[in-house]
C-alpha positions as CSV (number, residue, x, y, z in Angstrom):
1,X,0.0,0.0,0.0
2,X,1.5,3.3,-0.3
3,X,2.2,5.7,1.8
4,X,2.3,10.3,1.5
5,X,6.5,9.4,2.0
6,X,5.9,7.0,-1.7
7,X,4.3,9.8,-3.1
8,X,6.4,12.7,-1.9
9,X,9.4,10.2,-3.2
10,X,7.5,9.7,-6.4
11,X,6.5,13.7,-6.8
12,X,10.5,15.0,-5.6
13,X,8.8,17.1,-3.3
14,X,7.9,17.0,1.3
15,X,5.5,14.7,2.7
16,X,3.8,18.4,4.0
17,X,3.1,19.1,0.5
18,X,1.8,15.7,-0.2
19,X,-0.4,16.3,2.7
20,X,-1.6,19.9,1.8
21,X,-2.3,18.6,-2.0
22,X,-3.9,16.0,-0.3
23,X,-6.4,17.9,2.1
24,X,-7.2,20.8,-0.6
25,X,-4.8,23.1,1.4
26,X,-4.8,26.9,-0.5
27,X,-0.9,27.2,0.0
28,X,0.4,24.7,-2.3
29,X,0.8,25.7,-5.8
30,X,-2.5,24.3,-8.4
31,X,0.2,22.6,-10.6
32,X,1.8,21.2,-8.0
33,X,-1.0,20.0,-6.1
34,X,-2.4,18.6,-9.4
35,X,1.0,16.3,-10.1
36,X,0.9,15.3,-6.6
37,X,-3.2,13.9,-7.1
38,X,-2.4,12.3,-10.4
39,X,0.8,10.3,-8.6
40,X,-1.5,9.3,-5.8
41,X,-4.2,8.1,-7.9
42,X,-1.8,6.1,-10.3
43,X,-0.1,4.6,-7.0
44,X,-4.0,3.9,-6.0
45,X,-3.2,5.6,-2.4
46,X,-6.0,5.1,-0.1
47,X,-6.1,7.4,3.2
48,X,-6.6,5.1,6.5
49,X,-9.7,6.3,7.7
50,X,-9.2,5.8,11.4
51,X,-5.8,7.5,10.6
52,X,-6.8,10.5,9.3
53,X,-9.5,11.3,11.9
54,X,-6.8,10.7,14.4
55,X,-4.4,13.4,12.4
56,X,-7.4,16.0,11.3
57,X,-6.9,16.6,15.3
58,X,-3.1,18.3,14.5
59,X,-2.2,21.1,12.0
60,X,1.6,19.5,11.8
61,X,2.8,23.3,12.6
62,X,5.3,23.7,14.7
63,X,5.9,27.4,16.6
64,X,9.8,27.9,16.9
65,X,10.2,30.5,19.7
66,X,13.1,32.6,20.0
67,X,14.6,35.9,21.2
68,X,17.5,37.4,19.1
69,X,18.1,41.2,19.0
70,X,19.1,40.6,15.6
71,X,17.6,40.3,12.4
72,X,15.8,36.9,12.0
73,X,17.5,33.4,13.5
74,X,18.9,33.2,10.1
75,X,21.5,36.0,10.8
76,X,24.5,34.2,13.2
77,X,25.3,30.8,12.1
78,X,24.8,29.4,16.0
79,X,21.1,29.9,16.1
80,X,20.6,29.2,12.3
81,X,22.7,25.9,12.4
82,X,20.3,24.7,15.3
83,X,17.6,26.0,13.4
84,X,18.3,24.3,10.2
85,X,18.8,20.7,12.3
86,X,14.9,21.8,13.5
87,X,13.6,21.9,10.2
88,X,15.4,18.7,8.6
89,X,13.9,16.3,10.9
90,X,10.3,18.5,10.6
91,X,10.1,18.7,6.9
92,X,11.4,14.4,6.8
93,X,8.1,13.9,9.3
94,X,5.8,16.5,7.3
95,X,5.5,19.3,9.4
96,X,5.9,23.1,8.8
97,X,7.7,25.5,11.4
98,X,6.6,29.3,11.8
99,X,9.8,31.0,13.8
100,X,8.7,33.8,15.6
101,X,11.3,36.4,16.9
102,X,9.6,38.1,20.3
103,X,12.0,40.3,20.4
104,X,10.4,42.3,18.0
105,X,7.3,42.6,19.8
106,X,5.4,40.7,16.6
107,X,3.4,39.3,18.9
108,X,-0.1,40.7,19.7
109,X,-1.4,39.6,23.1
110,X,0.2,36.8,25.7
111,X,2.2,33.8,23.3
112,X,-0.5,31.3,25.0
113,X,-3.3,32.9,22.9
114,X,-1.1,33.3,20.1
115,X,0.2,29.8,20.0
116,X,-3.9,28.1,20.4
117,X,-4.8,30.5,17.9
118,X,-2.3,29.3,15.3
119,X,-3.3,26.1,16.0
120,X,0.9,24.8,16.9
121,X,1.1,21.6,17.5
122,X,4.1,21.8,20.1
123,X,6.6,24.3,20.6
124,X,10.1,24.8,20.2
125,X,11.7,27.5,22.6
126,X,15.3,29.2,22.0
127,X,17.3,32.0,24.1
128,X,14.7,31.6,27.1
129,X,16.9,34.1,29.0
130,X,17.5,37.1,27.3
131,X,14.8,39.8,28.9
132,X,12.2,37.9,27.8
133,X,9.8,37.9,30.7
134,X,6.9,37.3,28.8
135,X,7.8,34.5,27.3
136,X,9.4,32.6,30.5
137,X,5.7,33.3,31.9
138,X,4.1,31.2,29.0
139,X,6.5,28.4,29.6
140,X,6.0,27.8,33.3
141,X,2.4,28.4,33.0
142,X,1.5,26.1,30.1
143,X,1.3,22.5,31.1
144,X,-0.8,21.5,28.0
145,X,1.0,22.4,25.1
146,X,3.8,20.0,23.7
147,X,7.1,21.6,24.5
148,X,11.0,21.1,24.1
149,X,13.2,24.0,25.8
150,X,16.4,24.3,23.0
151,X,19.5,25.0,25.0
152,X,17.5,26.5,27.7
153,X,15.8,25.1,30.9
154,X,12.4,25.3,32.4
155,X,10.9,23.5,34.8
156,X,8.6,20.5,33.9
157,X,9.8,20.8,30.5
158,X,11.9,18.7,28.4
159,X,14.9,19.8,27.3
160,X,17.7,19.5,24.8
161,X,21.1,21.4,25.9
162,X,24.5,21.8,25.3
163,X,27.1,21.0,27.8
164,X,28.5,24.0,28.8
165,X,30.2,23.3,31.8
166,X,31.9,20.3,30.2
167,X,32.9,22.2,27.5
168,X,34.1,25.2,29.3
169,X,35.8,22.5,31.4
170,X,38.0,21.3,28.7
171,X,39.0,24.4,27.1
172,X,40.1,25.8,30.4
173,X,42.3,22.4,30.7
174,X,43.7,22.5,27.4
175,X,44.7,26.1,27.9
176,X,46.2,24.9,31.3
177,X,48.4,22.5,29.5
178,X,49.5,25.2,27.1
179,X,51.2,26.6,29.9
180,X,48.9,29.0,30.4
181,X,48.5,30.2,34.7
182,X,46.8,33.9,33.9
183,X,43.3,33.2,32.7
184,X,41.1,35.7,32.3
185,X,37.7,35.0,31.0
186,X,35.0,37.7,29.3
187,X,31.5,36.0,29.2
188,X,28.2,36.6,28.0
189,X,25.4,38.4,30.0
190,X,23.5,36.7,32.7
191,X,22.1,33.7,31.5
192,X,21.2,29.8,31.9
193,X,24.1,29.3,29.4
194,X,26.9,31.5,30.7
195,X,26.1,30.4,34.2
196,X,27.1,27.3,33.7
197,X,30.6,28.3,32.1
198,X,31.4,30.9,34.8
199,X,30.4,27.6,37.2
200,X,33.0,25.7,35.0
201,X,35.7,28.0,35.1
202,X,35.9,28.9,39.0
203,X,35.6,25.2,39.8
204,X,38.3,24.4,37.2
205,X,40.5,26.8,38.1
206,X,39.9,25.8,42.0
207,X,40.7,22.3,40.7
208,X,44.0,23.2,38.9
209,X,44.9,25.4,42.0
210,X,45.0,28.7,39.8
211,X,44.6,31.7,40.8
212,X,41.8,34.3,39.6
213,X,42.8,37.9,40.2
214,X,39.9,40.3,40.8
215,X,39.1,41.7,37.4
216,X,39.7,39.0,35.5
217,X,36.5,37.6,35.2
218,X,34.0,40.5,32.6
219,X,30.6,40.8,31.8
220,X,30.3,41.5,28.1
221,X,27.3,40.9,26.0
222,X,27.0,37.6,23.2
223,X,27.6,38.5,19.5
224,X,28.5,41.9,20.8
225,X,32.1,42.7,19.4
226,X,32.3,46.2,20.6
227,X,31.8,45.2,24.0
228,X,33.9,42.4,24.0
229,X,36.8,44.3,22.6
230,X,35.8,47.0,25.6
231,X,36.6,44.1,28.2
232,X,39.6,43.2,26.6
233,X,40.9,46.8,26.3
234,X,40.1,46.6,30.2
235,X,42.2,43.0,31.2
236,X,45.2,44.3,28.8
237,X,45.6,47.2,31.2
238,X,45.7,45.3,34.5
239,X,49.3,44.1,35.9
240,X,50.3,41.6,35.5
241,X,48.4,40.8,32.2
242,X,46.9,37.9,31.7
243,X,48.6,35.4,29.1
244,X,45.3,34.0,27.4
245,X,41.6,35.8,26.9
246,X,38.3,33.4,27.0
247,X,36.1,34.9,24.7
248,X,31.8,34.7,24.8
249,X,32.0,33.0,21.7
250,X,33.4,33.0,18.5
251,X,31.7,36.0,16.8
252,X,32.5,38.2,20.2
253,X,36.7,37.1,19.9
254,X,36.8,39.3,16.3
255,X,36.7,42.1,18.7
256,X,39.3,41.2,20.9
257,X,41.5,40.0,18.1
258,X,41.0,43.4,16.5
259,X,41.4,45.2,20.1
260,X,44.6,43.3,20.8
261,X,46.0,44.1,17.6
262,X,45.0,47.4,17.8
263,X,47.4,48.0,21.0
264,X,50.2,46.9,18.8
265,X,49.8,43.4,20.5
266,X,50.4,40.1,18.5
267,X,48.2,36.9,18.9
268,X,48.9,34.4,20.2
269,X,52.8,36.0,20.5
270,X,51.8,38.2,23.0
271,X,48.8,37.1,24.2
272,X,46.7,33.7,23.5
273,X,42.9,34.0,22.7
274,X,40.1,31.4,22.6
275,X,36.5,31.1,21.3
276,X,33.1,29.2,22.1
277,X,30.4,27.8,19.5
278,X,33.2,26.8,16.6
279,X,31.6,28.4,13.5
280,X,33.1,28.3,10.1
281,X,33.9,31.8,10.6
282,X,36.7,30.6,13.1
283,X,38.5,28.3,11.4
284,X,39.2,30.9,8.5
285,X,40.6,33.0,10.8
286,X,44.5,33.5,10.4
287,X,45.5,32.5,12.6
288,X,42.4,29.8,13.2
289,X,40.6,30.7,16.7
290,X,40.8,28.0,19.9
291,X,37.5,27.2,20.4
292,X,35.1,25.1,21.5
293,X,32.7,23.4,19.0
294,X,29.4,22.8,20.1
295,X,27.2,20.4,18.1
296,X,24.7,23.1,16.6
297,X,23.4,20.7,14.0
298,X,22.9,17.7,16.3
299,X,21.0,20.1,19.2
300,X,18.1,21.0,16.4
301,X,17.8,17.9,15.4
302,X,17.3,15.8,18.7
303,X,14.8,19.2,19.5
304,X,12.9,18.7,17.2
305,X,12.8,14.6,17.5
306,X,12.3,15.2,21.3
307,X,9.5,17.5,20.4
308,X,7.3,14.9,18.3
309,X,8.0,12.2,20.8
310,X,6.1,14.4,22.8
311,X,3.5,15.0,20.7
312,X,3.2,11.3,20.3
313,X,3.3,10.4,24.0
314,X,1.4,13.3,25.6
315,X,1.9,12.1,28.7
316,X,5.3,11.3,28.7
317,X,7.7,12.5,31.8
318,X,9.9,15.6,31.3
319,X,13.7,14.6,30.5
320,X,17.3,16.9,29.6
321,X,19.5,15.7,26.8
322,X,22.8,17.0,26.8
323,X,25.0,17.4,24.1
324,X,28.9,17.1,24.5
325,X,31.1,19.5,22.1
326,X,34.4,18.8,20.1
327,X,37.6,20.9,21.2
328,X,39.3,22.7,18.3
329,X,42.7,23.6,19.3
330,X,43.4,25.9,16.4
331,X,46.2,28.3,16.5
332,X,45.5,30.8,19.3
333,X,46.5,29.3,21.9
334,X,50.7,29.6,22.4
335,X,52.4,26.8,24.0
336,X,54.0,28.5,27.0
337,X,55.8,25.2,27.8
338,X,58.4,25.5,24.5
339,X,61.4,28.1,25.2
């Protein structure tokens, strides 16, 4: 018998458009939903009743929540690498995904009305943190809707995350074994995420008996290069220097690569520098940034699977998935230990 994946094979085209064709949807072009009936009807597909009754219940929309100050999610290759992980495994299972940035105050009313009035049939929600009191109020007051925090964490809600502290954990070891004693680190603003890597750095640095002088830990902002390069401006002045910069994340260390060179400074030479995330953009770098590469592709992609388990099993208990990250030692790092 076959199936909307035989025909979507058959037609080179989603199993959501199959569907829409299907059901006499509007958004699905005539000449498309018109190849898509003819392959059905030579392939002699024949709905399953009980089936579709069961699935006329859903809209297969998915709401992918998220607060960037930016653009759209597209617009740093973090959020749109876990974004395009999202929408693989959604359009493979036929379902659509409407992103909606709240940042840009688009959205009329509280997000519970908004998400029952488009008719979602779960919820995906990114960058929890970041001033966006509204929307933590929706997630800890909705029991009922489907919902997978992505590299955030709510209560009662499943969750798919990366492991900062691990991560942070590593680099700060590697760096150690570079030869490296003065850390300083500049992090991101107060969030779930840069919690856990301040956590990760005091207790590592505890553990490898370094010391922290005051001011070497900074508040900067994420994706914020003019900030960043502020804080650095700030540790190159203190004495004794440190020898090696932890940066937010990859995007924030252009600005204290440029700041250090600005000073007349040399990297790593003079002083070693170090990334978080691992975008492209850092391994094109010259020299290529030390960094920590966290699996942007894979935390989408178990979101979104996470997400329709949930659908499936309504009643299923909240769980956290955490995603490990691959060190990439690059070239920023100097080897103190080599005369």
């Amino acid at each position: 018998m076959s199936t909307l994946k035989d025909i979507a094979l058959r037609c080179n085209c989603s199993i959501a458009a199959v569907s829409k064709a299907l059901n006499g949807r509007p958004d699905i072009s005539p000449l498309t939903a018109q190849r898509i009936r003819e392959a059905a009807s030579e392939m002699r597909y024949v709905p399953n009743t009980a089936a579709r009754t069961l699935i006329t219940t859903f809209s297969r929309i998915i709401g992918l929540l998220f607060y960037l100050r930016g653009t759209n999610i597209w617009e740093h290759e973090y959020h749109s690498r876990i974004a395009a992980g999202i929408q693989e495994v959604m359009e493979q299972q036929g379902y659509d995904i409407t992103p909606v940035n709240i940042a840009r105050k688009s959205v009329v009313g509280n997000y519970a009305d908004y998400c029952k009035h488009r008719n979602y049939d779960g919820v995906l929600v990114l960058s929890l943190e970041h001033d966006a009191s509204e929307l933590t109020e929706f997630v800890l007051s909705n029991p009922v809707l489907p919902m997978v925090m992505v590299d955030a964490s709510a209560p009662n809600h499943s969750a798919v995350i990366s492991d900062n502290y691990t991560g942070m954990l590593e680099l700060l070891r590697y760096i150690h074994s570079r030869g490296h004693r003065r850390i300083a680190f500049v992090h991101g603003e107060d969030t779930f995420i840069t919690r856990a890597r301040v956590k990760a750095f005091t207790e590592g640095c505890s553990a490898l008996r370094l010391e922290v002088p005051k001011g070497y830990c900074r508040a900067a902002v994420y994706l914020d290069t003019e900030k960043t390069a502020r804080a650095v401006s700030e540790l190159l002045a203190l004495e004794p220097r440190p020898t090696c910069i932890l940066c937010p994340d990859d995007f924030a260390a252009i600005g204290a690569f440029n700041e250090i060179r600005r000073q007349g400074l040399s990297v790593p030479e003079d002083i070693s520098l170090a990334g978080y995330d691992g975008i492209r953009l850092s391994q094109v770098m010259s020299p290529k940034l030390t960094t920590m590469q966290q699996d942007m592709h894979g935390i989408g992609r178990k979101a979104a699977e996470m997400l329709l388990e949930t659908i499936k099993n309504p009643g299923m208990s909240p769980r956290h998935l955490y995603l490990g990250g691959t060190l990439m030692q690059g070239e920023t790092v100097r080897d103190l230990n080599v005369s």
